[in-house]
N, C-alpha and C positions, 0 to 999 in steps of 0.2 A: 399410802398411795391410793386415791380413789380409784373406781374398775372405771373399764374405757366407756366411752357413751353409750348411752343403749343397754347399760350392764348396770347389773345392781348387785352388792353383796349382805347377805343375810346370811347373820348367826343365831342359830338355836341352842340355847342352853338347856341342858334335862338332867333327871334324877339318873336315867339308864341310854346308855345307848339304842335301846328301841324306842324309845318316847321319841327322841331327837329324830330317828330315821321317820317314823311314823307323819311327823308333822314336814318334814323333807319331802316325803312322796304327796301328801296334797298340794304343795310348792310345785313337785315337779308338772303336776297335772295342768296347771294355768299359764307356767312356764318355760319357754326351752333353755336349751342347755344348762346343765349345771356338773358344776367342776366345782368337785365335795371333797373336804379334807376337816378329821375327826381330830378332835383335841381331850384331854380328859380336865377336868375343871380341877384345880389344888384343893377345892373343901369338897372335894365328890362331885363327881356327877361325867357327864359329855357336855362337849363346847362340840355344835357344826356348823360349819362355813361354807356355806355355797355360792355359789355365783350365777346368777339367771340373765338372760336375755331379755329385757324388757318389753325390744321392739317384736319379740315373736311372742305378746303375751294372747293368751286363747282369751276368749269371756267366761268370766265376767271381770276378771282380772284388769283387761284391758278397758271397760269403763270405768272401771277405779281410777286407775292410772290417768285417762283423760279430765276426770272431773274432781281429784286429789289434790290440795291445796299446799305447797310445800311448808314443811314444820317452824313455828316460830322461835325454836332454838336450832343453832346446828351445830354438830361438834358430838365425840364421844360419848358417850356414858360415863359417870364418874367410874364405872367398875370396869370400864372397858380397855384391854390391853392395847 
C-alpha cells in the first residue's frame, strides 16, 4: 500500500543498526515527521523504514523535490519485499 499524499517511505539497508540510524537522522533534519520501524535483514545487517512528510520538507530538500523528475521505471526492487 503506497503512504498517503504528501508522504513518502524510505528504506535504509546497513551493515549495523547505527549506520542505518545515522543516515535516518540526516533524513530527519530535511524532513518532518517520521514513523521509524527496524527490521533485521536474513543475510545480516538492519532494514529501516521511515515515513516523512514531504509537504513539510526544509531546504534544500524541498528544491529537490520541486525540480525532481519522476523515475522512468516504477515498481519494487527486484530485492524488495
Amino acid at each position: 500500500m503506497p503512504p498517503s499524499a504528501g508522504h513518502a517511505e524510505i528504506r535504509i539497508v546497513a551493515a549495523t543498526p547505527e549506520a542505518a540510524r545515522a543516515v535516518a537522522q540526516v533524513i530527519r533534519r530535511s524532513f518532518a515527521g517520521a514513523e521509524q520501524r527496524s527490521y533485521p535483514v536474513p543475510e545480516g545487517g538492519t532494514r529501516l523504514h521511515l515515513t516523512v512528510d514531504t509537504a513539510s520538507a526544509a531546504e534544500p530538500a524541498l528544491s529537490w523535490l520541486a525540480t525532481s523528475r519522476p523515475p522512468s521505471r516504477t515498481g519494487a526492487h527486484v530485492d524488495e519485499v
